[in-house]
C-alpha positions in Angstrom: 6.6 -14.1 -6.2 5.8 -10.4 -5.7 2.5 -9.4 -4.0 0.2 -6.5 -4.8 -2.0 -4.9 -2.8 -4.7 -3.5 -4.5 -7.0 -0.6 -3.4 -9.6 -0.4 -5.4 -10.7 -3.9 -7.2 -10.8 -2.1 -10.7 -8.4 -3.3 -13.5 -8.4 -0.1 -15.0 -5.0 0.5 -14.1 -3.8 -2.6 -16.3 -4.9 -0.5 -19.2 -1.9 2.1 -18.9 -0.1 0.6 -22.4 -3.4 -0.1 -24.4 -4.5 3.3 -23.6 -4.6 5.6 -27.0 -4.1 9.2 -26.9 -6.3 11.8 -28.8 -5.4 15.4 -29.6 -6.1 16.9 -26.0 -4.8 14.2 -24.2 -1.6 16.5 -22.7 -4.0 18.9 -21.2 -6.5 16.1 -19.9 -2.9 14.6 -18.9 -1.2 17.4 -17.3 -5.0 18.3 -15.3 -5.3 15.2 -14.1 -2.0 14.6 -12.7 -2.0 18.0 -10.8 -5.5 16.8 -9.5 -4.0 13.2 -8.7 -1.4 14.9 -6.5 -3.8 16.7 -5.3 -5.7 13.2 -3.8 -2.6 11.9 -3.1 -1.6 14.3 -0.7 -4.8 13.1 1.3 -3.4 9.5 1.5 0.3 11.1 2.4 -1.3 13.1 5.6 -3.5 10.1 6.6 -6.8 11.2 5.2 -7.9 8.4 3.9 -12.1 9.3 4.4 -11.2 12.6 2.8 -10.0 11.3 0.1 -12.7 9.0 -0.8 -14.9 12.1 0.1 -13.5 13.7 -3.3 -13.3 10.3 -5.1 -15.5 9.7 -8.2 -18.6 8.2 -8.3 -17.1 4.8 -9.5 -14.9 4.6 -6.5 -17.5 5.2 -4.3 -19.4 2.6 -5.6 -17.5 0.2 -4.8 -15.9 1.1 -1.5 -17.4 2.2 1.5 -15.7 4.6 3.4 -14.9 2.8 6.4 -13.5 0.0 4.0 -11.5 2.3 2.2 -10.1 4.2 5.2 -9.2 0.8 7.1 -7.8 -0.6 3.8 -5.6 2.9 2.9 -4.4 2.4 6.6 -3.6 -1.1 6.1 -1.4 -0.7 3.2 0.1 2.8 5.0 0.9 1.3 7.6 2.7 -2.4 6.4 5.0 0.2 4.0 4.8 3.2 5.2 4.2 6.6 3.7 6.0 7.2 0.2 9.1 8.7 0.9 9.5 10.0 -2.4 7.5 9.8 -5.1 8.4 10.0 -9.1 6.3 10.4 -12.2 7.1 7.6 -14.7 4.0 8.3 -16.9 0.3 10.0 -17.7 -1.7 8.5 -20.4 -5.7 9.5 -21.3 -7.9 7.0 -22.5 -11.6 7.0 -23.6 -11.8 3.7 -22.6 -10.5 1.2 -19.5 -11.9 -2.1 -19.7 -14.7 -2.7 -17.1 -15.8 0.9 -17.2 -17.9 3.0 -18.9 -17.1 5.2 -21.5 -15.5 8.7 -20.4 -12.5 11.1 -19.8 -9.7 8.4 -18.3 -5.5 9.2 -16.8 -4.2 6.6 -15.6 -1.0 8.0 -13.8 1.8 6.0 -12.4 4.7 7.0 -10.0 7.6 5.3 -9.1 7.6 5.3 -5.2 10.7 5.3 -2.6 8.9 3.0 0.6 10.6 2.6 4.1 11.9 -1.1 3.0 12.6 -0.6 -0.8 10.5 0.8 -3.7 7.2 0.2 -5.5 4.6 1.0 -8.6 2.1 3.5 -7.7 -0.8 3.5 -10.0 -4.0 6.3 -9.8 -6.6 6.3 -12.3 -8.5 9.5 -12.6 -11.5 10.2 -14.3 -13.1 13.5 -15.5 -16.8 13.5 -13.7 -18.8 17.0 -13.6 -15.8 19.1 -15.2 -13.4 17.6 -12.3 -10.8 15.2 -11.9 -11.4 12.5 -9.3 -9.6 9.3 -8.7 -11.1 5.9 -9.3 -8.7 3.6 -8.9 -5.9 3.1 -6.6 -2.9 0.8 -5.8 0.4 0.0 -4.9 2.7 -2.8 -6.1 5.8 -3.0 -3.9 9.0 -4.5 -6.3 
């Protein structure tokens, strides 16, 4: 039985096959994966309050930042720090169950870990012309 240890406690990322893709969806998708690394690299240098600092509102809602910071470090440290870190896909959505409608990417990375690999799955959403994450987690295989 493999275990997942989720960040954020919205199924959001489960959408990534349902998701359908309108017209602009390469832009929205190419944006919000440059602004996914972008958060990423917080959680890579050990940032973790920084990066719920530039979270959306969503995440925020439903993390503090002490939680998210302790949680982030928990995960960091049981598998360590990506060692490498893969795109496998970027797919825009209007719609993620258990969220309002809006501007979605859920991004998803294959990730090299200190004792094998894992799933890497950041969902950003468009909020006040930006990119922000909100949702996070990592499924070790």
């Amino acid at each position: 039985m493999r275990r997942r240890f989720v960040l954020m406690p919205l199924l959001a990322a489960f959408a990534l096959i349902a998701c359908g893709s309108p017209p602009q969806a390469s832009e929205h998708e190419k944006a919000a994966v440059s602004a996914g690394e972008a958060w990423l690299a917080y959680l890579d240098a050990g940032a973790y309050g920084e990066g719920w600092d530039s979270a959306a509102r969503l995440f925020k809602a439903s993390v503090t930042r002490n939680q998210w910071a302790a949680a982030a470090e928990n995960v960091y440290t049981q598998f360590g720090h990506p060692q490498q870190r893969k795109l496998i896909a970027a797919k825009h959505s209007t719609s993620l169950p258990g969220l309002p409608s809006g501007d979605y990417v859920v991004i998803q990375y294959r990730i090299g870990l200190a004792n094998g690999s894992g799933l890497e799955t950041l969902t950003m959403t468009l909020e006040e012309g930006e990119w922000k994450a909100t949702a996070y987690f990592v499924r070790p295989e």
